[in-house]
N, C-alpha and C positions, 0 to 999 in steps of 0.2 A: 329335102325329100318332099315327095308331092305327097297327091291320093293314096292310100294305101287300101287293096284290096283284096280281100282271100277269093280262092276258088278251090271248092273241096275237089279233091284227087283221091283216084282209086290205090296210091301207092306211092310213098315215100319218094319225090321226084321232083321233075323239071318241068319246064314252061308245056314238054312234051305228051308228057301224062295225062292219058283220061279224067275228065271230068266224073267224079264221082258222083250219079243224082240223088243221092240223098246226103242231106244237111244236117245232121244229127250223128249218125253213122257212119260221115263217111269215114276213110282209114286215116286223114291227113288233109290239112289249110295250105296251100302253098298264099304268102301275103308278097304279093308283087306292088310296086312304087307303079302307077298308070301311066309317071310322066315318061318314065325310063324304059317300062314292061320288064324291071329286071327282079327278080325274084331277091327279097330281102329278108325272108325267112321262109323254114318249116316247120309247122305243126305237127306232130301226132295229136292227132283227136284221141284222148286220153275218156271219151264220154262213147267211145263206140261199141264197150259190149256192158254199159250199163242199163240194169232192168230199168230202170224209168231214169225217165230225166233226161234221155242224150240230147236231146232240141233243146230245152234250157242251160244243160253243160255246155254244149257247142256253144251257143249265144254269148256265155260268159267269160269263154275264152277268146272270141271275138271281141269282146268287150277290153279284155287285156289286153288284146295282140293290137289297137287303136286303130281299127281299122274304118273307113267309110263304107265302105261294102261287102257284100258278099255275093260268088257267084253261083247256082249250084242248079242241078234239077229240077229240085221242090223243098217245101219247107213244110212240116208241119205244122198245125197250127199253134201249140204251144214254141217252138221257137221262131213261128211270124210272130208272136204277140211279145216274145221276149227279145228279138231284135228291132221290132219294132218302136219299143218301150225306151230301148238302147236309141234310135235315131239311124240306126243301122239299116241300109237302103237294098234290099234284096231285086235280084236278078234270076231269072228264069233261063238254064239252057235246056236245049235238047240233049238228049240220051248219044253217043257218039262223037265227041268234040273234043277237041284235046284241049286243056288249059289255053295253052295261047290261039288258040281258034276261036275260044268262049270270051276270049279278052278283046280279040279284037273287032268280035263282032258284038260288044257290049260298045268299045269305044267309036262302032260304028253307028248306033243308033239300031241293030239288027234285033236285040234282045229286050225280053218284056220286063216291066220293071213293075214290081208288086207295086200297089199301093200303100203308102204311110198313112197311118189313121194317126189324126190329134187325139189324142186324151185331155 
């Protein structure tokens, strides 16, 4: 198995599924292998109607699901600093993009890639 990367989806689904833009909230992780594009799990984000927390719940479920990256939106800054902390390399899409849209214009070089701070 290669890379393995979530991209939050608005709805329990496939490569086809909107891109959910928020990282904390969204409804669901789809964790696709990069080298294959084939969806090797799903998440429910199980952190999305918690009153505080869901950017660091999200985070730590990423952190289980062993993934190198993440695709989404946005990220708040409690879970930039908690995937961050993780090594976990965040990606920015636009609003509109279906999963496999946002995959493959990450594996094109099309998508902005936050900055990792050392600690």
């Amino acid at each position: 198995m290669g890379k393995l990367i979530a991209l939050t989806v608005q709805r329990v689904g496939d490569l086809d599924t909107p891109i959910d833009p928020r990282f904390g909230r969204a409804v669901a992780f789809l964790i696709v292998d990069v080298e294959t594009k084939e969806v090797v799990s799903t998440i429910e984000n199980t952190s999305v109607e918690a009153a505080h927390g869901a950017g660091t719940g999200s985070a730590a479920t990423m952190s289980g699901a062993n993934v190198d990256a993440v695709i989404s939106g946005r990220f708040g800054p409690k879970a930039y600093d908690a995937l961050n902390r993780l090594g976990i390399q965040m990606w920015t899409a636009p609003e509109g993009l279906t999963a496999r849209q946002a995959l493959d214009k990450m594996i094109a070089g099309e998508l902005t890639q936050m900055q990792i701070v050392k600690y």
